[in-house]
C-alpha positions as CSV (number, residue, x, y, z in Angstrom):
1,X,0.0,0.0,0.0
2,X,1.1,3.3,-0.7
3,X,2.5,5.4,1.8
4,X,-0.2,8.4,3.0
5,X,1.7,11.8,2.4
6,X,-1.0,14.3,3.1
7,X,-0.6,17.0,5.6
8,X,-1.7,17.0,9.1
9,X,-2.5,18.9,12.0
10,X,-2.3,18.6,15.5
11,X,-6.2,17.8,16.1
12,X,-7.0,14.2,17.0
13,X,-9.3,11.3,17.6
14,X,-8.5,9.8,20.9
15,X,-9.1,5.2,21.1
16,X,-8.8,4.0,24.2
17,X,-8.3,0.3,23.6
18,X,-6.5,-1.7,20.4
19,X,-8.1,-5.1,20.6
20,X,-9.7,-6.4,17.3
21,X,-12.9,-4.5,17.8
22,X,-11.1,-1.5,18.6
23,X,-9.0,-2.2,15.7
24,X,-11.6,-2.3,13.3
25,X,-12.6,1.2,14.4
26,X,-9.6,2.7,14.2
27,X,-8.7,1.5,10.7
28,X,-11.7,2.8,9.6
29,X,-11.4,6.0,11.2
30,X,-7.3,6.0,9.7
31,X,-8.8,4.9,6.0
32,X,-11.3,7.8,6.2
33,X,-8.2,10.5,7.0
34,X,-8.8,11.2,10.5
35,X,-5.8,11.3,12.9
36,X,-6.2,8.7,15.7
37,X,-4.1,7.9,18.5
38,X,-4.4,4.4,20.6
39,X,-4.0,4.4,24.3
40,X,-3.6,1.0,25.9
41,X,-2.6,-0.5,28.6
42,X,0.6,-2.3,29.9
43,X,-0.3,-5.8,29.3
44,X,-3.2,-5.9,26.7
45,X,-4.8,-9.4,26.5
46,X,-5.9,-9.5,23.1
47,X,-6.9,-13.0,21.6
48,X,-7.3,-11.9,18.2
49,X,-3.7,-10.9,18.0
50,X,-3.4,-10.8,14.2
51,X,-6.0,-8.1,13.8
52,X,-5.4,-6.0,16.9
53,X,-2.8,-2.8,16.7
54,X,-2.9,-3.6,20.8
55,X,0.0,-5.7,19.9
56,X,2.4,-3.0,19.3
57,X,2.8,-2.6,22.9
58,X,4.9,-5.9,22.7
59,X,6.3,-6.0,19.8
60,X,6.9,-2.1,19.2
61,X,4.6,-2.3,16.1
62,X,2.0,-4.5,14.4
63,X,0.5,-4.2,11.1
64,X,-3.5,-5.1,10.6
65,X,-4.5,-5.0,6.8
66,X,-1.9,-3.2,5.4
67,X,-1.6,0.1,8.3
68,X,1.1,-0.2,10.7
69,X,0.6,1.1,14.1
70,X,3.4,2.2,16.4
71,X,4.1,2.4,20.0
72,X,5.3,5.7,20.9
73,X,6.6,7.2,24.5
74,X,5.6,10.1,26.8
75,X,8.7,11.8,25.4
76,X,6.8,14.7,23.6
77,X,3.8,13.0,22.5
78,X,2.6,15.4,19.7
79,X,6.0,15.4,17.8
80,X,5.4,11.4,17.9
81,X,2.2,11.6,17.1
82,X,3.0,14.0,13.9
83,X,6.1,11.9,12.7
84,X,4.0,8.8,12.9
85,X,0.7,10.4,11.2
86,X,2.9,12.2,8.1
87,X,4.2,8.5,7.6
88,X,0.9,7.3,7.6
89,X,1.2,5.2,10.6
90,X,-1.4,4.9,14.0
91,X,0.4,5.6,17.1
92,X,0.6,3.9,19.9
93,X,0.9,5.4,23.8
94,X,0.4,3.0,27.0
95,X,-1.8,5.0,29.3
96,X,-4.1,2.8,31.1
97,X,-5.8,5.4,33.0
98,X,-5.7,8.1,30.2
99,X,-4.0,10.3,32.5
100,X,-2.7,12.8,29.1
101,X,-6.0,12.9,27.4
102,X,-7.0,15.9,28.5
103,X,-3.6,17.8,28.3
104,X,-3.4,15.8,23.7
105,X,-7.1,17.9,23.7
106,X,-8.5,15.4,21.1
107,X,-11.7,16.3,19.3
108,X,-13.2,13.1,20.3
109,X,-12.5,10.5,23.0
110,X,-13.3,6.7,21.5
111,X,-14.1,4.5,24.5
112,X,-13.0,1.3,22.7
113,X,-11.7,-0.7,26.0
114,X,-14.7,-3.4,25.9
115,X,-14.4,-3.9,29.5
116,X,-18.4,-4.3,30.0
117,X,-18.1,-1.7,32.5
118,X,-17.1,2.3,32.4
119,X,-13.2,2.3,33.3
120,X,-12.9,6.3,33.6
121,X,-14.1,7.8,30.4
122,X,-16.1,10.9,31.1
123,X,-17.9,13.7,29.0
124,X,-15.4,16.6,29.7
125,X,-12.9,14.2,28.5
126,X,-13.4,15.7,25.0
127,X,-16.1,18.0,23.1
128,X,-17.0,14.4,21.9
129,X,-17.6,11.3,23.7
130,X,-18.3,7.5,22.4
131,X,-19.2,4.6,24.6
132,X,-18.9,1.1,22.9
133,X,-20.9,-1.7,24.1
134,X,-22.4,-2.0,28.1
135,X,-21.3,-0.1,30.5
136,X,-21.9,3.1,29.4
137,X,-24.6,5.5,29.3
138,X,-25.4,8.2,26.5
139,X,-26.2,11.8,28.0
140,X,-24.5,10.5,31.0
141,X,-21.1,9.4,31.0
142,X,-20.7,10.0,27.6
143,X,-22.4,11.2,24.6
144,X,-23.6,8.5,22.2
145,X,-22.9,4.7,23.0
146,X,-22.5,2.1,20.0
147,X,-24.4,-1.0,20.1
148,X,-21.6,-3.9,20.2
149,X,-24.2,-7.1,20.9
150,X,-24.8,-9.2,17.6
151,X,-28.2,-8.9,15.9
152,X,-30.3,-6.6,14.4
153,X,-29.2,-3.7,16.4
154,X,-25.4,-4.0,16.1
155,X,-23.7,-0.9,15.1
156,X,-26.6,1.2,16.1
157,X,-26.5,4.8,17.8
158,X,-27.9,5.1,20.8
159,X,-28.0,9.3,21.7
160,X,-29.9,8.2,25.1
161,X,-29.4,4.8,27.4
162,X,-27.1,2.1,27.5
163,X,-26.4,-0.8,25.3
164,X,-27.9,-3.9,25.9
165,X,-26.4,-5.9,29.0
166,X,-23.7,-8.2,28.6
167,X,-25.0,-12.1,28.4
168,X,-21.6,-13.8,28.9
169,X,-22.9,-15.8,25.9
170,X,-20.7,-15.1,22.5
171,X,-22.6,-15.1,19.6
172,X,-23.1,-18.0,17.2
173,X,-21.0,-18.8,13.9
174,X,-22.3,-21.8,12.1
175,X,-24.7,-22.6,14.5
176,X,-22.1,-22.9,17.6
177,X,-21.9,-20.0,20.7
178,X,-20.2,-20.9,24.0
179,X,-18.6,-24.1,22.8
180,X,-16.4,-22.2,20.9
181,X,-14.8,-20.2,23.3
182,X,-12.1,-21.6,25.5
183,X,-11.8,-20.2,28.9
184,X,-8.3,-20.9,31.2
185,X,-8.8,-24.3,32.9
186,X,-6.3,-22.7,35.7
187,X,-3.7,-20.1,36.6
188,X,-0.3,-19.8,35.7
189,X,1.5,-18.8,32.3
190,X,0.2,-19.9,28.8
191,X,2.8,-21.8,26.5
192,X,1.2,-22.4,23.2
193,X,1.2,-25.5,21.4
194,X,-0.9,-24.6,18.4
195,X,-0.7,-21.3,16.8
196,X,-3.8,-18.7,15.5
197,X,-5.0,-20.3,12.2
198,X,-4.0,-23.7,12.9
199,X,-6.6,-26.5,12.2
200,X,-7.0,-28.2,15.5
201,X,-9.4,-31.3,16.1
202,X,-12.1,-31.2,19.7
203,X,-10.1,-32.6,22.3
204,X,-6.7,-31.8,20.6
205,X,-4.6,-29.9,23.1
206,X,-3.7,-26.6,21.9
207,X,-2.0,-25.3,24.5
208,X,-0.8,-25.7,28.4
209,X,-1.3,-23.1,31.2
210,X,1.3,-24.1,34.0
211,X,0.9,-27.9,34.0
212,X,-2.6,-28.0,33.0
213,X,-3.0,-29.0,29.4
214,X,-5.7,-26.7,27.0
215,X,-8.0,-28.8,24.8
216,X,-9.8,-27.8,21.9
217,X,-13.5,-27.3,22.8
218,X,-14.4,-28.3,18.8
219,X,-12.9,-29.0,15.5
220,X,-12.1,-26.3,13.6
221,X,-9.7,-23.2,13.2
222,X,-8.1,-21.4,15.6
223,X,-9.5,-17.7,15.1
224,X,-7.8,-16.0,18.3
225,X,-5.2,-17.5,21.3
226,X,-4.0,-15.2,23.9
227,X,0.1,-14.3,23.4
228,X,2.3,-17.4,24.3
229,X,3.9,-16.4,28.3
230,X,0.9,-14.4,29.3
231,X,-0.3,-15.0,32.9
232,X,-3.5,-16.3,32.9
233,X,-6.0,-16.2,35.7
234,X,-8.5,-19.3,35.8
235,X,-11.7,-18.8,33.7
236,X,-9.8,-16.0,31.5
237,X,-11.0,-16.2,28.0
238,X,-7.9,-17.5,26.5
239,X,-9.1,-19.1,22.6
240,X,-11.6,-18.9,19.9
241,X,-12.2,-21.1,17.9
242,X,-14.0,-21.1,14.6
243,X,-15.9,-24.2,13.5
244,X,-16.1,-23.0,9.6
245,X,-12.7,-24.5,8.7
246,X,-12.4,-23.0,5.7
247,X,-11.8,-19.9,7.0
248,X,-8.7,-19.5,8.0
249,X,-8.1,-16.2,6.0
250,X,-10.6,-15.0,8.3
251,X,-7.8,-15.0,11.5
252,X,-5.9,-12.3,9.5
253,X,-8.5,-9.7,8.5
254,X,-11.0,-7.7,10.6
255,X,-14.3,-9.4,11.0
256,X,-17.7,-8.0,10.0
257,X,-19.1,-7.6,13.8
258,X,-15.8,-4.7,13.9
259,X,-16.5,-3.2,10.6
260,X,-20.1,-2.7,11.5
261,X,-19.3,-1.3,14.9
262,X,-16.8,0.9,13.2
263,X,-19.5,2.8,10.6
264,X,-21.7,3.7,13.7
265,X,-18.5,5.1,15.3
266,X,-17.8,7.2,12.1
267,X,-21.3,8.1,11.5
268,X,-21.2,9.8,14.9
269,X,-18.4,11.9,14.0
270,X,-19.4,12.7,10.5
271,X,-22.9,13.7,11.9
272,X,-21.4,15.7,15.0
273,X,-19.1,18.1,12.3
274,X,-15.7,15.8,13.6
275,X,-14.1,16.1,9.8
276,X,-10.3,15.4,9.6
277,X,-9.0,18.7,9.7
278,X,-11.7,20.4,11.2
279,X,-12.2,22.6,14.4
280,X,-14.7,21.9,16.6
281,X,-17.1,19.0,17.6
282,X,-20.9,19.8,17.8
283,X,-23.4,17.3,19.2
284,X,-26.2,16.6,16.5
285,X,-29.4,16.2,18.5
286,X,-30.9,15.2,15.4
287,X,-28.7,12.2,15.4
């Protein structure tokens, strides 16, 4: 892909978070010419590693469909952020509580963490705020929310209430929910046997956390598996597997659930005057 050489300014959209739904919004946002900076935390936990800029806090960067995202330090943030933006890259910062959000004055603040729960995002973060999934309220703690539950309403703005509640339940592919997610059997550190897009047989052991061997809840392809060495609690969400084996392309790209989450986050923007390059946010009430 061609490297972006357009000009830029110092005005940004802020993500907090870079796993592979956040991902899907910030490449979106990127490929539409806004200016985006990640803020993660110290240890993300991302399972879909392949598709999750998150990883650039390990690695130092990490590529997802063709844009390369890079960590950056607290050494003059704005010069980082303007090196990394005229090369047409996403930076990266660790800030797990967003303590230089409001000092970086973004235009909009993209709460993108996933946590099912608010972990500090407020309104006067930013002239704009966006809440995805539970655990927000719009009109409250921020302005609009973004539905992230699969179904008919997923991807929709919601200007007043919260998104529907968390089930614990993940949503079906070819008919299967639950079964395909593998949760820690115990604590201790993850050594990987199999790798993300491997083809893996049910009860084929994948990986081992401590002594305690990982099995393969179904047949299928290994769509997400939490970084080998990470410390694992017990019950941690720790695989996914997809029982469409023929998908294996799927593990590298960003799925449709993100891509539809990221057109209500950009609609929000477009609709509240947030243009790349422009001044000011306004909230559309008409929204």
């Amino acid at each position: 892909m061609k490297m972006k050489t357009a000009a830029y300014t110092d005005k940004m959209i802020l993500v907090r978070g870079g796993g592979d739904l956040a991902t899907g919004v910030i490449h979106k946002l990127h490929q539409s010419g806004y200016q985006v900076l990640i803020l993660e935390c110290d240890r993300p936990s991302a399972i879909r590693r392949h598709v999750a800029f998150c990883e650039a806090v390990y690695d130092g960067t990490a590529e997802v469909e063709g844009v390369v995202c890079r960590r950056i330090t607290e050494n003059d943030i704005r010069t980082q952020c303007r090196k990394c933006w005229a090369q047409g890259e996403i930076p990266l910062l660790t800030d797990t509580h967003g303590k230089h959000i409001r000092e970086l004055e973004p235009e909009a603040v993209i709460d993108a963490i996933l946590a099912k729960k608010n972990l500090g995002t407020s309104r006067d973060m930013a002239p704009l705020t966006v809440g995805l999934g539970p655990g927000f309220t719009a009109g409250e703690d921020v302005d609009y929310v973004i539905e992230t539950m699969r179904g008919h309403n997923l991807g929709r703005i919601i200007k007043k209430g919260s998104a529907l509640p968390n089930t614990g339940v993940p949503g079906l592919i070819a008919g299967i929910g639950k079964e395909r997610v593998i949760h820690s059997p115990a604590a201790g550190n993850m050594k990987n046997i199999c790798q993300i897009a491997d083809l893996v047989e049910k009860d084929q052991v994948i990986a081992v956390v401590g002594d305690t061997p990982v099995k393969a809840t179904i047949s299928g392809v290994i769509r997400g598996l939490i970084r080998d060495g990470y410390p694992v609690f017990e019950g941690m969400k720790i695989a996914d597997i997809d029982p469409r084996a023929e998908q294996k392309k799927n593990c590298f790209t960003i799925s449709d659930k993100a891509r539809c989450i990221a057109g209500g986050v950009l609609e929000v923007l477009l609709s509240c005057g947030v243009l790349p390059g422009t001044e000011k946010a306004v909230k559309n009430e008409e929204l």
